[in-house]
N, C-alpha and C positions, 0 to 999 in steps of 0.2 A: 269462726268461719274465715272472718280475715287474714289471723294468724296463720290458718291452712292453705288458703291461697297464697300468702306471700312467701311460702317458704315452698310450693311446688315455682313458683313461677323464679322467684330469686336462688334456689337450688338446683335445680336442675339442670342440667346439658340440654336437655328439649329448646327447652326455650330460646338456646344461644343458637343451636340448629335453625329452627323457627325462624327468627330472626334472620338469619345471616340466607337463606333461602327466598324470605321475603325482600330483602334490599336486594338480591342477586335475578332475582324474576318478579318484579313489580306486576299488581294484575293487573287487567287490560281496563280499569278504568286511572291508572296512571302511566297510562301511553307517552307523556313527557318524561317520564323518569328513565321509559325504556332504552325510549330517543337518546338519551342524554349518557346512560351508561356505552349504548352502541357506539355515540359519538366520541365518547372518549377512547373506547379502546381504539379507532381507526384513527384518531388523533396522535396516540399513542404511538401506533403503527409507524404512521408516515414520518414521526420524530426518526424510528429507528431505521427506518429505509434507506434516507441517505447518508447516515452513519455506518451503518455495515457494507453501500455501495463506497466510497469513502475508503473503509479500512481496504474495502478488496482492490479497489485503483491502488490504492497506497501500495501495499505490501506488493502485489503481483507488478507494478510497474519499479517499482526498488527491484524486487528480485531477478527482474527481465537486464535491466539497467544491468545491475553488479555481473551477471550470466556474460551479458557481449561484452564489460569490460575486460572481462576472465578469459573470453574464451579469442576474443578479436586482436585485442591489443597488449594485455600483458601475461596472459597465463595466470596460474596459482602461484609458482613459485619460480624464479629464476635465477639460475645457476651460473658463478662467468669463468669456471672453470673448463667446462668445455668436457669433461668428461661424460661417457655414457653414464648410464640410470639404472640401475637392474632392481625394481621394488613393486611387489604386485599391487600399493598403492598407486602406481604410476601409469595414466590411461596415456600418455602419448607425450615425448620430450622430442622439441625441432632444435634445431639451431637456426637460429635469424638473427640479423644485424638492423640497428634503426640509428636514423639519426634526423635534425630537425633541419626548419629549411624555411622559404617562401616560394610560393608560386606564384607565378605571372601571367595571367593572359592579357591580350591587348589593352582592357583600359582599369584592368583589377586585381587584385592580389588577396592571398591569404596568408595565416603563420600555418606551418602543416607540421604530420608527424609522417616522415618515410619509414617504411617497415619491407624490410629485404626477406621473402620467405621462400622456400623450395616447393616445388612441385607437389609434393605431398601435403604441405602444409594444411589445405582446406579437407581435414577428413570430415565426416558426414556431421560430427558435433559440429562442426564450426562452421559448416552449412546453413545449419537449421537455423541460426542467426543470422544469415543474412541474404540477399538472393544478387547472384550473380549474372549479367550479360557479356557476354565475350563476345567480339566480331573481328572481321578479319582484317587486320591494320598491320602490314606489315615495314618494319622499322627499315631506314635508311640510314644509312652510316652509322657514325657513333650516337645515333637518338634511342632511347633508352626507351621502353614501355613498360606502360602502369598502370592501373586500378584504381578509378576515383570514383568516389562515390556520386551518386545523381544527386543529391544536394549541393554540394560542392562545383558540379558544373554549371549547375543552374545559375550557382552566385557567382562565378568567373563567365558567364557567359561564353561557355566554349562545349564544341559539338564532340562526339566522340568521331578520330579520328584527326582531330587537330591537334596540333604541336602549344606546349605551353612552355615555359621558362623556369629553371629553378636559382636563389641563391642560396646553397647548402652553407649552413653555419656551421665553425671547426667547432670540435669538443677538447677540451684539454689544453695542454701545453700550445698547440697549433695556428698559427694568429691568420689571417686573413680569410675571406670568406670564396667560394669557389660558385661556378656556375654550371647549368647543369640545362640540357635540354631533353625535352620528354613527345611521347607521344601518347595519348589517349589511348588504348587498346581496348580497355574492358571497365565497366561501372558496376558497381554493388550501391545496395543501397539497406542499411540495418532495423531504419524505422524510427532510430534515435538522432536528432540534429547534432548535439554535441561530438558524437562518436563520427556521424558521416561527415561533419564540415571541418574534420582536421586531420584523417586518417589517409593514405596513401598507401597502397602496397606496392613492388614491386619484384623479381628475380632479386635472389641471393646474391648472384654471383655478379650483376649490376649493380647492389646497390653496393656491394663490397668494390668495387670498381671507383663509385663516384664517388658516392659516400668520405668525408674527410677522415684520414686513418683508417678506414675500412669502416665507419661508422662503431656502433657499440655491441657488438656478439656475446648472445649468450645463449645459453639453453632455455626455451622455454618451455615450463613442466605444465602439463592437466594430470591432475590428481582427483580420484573417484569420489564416491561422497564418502564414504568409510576415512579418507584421509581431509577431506574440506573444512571441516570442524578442526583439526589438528596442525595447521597450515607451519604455526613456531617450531611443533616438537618435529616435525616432518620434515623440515627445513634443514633444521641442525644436524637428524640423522643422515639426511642426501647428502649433506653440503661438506658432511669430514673434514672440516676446520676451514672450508673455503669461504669465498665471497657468497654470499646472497640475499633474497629480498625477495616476499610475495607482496602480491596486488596492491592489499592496503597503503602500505608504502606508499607506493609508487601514486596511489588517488588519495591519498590521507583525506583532502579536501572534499573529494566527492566522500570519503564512506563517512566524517566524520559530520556532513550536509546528511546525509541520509539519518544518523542517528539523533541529530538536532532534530532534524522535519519531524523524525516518528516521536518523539517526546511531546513538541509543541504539538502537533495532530491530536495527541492523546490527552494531551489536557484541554485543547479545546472540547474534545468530544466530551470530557469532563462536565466544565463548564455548561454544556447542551442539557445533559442529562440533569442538572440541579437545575435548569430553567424548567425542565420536562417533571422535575418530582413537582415543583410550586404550582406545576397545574395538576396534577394527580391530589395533590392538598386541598387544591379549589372545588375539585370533584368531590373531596370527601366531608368537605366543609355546604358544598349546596346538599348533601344528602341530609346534615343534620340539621341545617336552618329547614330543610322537607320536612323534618320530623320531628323538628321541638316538641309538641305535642305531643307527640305519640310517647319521645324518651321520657317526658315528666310523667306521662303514664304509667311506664313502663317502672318506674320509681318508687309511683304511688302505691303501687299494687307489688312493692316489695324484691323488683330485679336488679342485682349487683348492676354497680357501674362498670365493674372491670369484665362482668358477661356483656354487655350493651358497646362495650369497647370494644371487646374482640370481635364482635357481629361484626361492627361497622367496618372497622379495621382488615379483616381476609376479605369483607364485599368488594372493598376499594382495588387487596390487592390483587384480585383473581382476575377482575378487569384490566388491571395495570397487564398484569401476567400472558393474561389473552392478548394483547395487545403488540404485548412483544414478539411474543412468538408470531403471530401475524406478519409482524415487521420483519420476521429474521426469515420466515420464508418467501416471501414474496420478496425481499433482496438477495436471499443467496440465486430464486431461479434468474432474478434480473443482472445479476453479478459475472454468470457465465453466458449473457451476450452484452456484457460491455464492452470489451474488446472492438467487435463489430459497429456496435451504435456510434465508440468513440471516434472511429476510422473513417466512420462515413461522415460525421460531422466534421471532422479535418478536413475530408473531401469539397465539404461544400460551402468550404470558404472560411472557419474560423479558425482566423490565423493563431491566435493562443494557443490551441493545440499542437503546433507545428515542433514545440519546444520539449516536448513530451514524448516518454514512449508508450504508443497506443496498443501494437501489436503483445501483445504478453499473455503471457497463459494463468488463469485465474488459481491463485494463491488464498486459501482462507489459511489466516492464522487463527485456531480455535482458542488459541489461550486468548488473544487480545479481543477475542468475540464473548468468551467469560467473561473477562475483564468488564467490557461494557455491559452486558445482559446485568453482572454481580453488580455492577455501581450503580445499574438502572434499580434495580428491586433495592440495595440497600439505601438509597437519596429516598426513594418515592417512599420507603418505610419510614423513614426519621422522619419525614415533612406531613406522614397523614398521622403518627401517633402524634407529632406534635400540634395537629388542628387537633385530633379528637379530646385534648384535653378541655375541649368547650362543654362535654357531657358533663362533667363535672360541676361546671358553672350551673347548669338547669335545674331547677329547683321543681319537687312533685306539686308546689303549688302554683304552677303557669300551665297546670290541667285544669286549670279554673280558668284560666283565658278565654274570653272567644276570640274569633277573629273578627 
């Protein structure tokens, strides 16, 4: 009779079903177990919340970032040949001339970048990036007008419509430095501090004027996304043995800050998630000091160890699993009003965020949300197979225990 029961109860799939059904729905006179499984998966949860809130600032403020550097200040690719463009990759080639400089207002000064563009220049893409006031300031004599961003005035302390000071620095062979008086006409403002506290626009045909040498003329290209990914091989074919150079270049520092940040980001979130498996361990570890008992039972009466493992083992991870998924929804709905949230807190005083761009449109990168979901379920696996090797340890004769 023995020998029949330990070979239905140790052979069988029921049994591991059984099991794994009873750790996953405790009955209701072990209401702390339920507690405790609930607890963990919102526990779970809230690990992944602000990881996936996180990856979505990350990524959607990079991609806002590198968009106004692309589209405000240098283009994808720039040409200093001077020749037209004829390529159905090619959404729009200007000509403008930049050159660098100081501004002055009465008791302050900045380093700036002048940028000389035409009348066309702002088509609707290079809008959207940034918002424009224009008022009626009209220029006296040889006083130039410009476009400065409301960041930028705010730190010179100067109103729109006031006169500020330039000393334009030569470029090249050219030695001494020239001066340069402006007026205020019209502020933009991007969202980004870096971009609005050094940028300057002005007429083409002014800044080719003041500008030392006529400043630095080139073509600047937007190329569609079919060519953005292709930016080297695209280059070379515009460029028919000329001078050129996209973005990169020109910000090495900011995109090669951008690809440090996203690595250390992701190994921190790394990091989180091995803290996060040692408590998924801890979960699977109070299930079986719950059930000593019951496992050396479960022993005596003839049940694989490696059936009683696997029990424990999917109980722990379907909770993990639930938990996440929890966490991945309840961040992606919170992820598309960050934006918002983040804006109104810059509003209301914390200054930290001023250095950021808030305004961005939310970006999930689904691979790097694998990434994390795949490191979450593969840590919390290795950390609970390697608690449950304590089944092992339990001997069928600690069913003779009492408590």
């Amino acid at each position: 009779m023995t020998t029949s029961i330990s070979f239905k109860i140790g052979g069988s799939p029921l049994f591991s079903s059984w099991l794994f059904s009873h750790l996953l729905f405790p009955s209701k006179e072990l209401i702390y177990q339920r507690r405790r499984l609930l607890r963990s998966a919102l526990l779970i949860a809230l690990v992944m919340i602000p990881l996936v809130l996180a990856l979505i600032f990350m990524d959607g403020m990079m991609q806002g970032i590198t968009d106004k550097y692309i589209l405000l200040q240098d283009g994808h690719l720039q040409f200093y040949n001077l020749d037209e463009l004829d390529d159905p990759l090619v959404q729009s080639s200007d000509l403008v001339t930049s050159g660098y400089g100081i501004i002055y207002s009465r008791d302050k000064s900045a380093e700036v970048k002048l940028k000389g563009v035409k009348e066309d220049y702002f088509n609707s893409q290079r809008c959207a990036e940034l918002k424009i006031k224009e008022f009626k300031a009209e220029s006296t004599g040889s006083v130039a007008q410009i476009m400065v961003s409301e960041t930028l005035l705010k730190e010179l302390n100067v109103e729109v419509g006031e006169r500020v000071a330039f000393i334009l620095i030569p470029e090249g062979e050219q030695k001494g430095v020239r001066p340069m008086l402006a007026q205020v006409a019209a502020t933009y403002n991007t969202g980004y501090y870096e971009l609005d506290s050094s940028l300057i626009f002005l007429n083409y045909e002014v800044a080719k004027r003041y500008l030392p040498n006529g400043g630095r003329s080139y073509l600047e290209v937007l190329v569609d996304n079919r060519g953005s990914g292709h930016l080297d091989e695209l280059g070379e074919r515009l460029a028919k043995g000329g001078s050129w150079a996209s973005w990169d270049q020109f910000n090495r520092t900011v995109y090669q800050n951008f690809v440090t940040s996203r690595q250390v980001i992701l190994l921190v979130f790394i990091l989180i998630l091995v803290v996060a498996g040692v408590y998924v361990a801890s979960v699977s570890n109070e299930l079986i000091q719950d059930s000593f008992q019951a496992i050396a039972l479960f022993k005596a009466l003839g049940a694989q160890q490696k059936s009683i493992r696997r029990s424990y083992f999917w109980a722990v991870m379907v909770v993990t699993i639930l938990g996440i998924a929890l966490g991945l929804v309840v961040a992606l709905v919170l992820g598309h009003y960050l934006s918002p949230i983040l804006v109104w807190l810059s509003k209301q005083g914390f200054e930290g965020l001023r250095y950021y761009l808030l305004d961005f449109k939310v970006v999930v990168a689904y691979t790097d949300l694998l990434f994390i979901v795949g490191s979450m379920v593969i840590i919390a696996s290795v950390t609970v197979m390697f608690t449950l090797k304590r089944i092992k340890e339990i001997s069928p004769l600690e069913v003779l225990q009492q408590d």
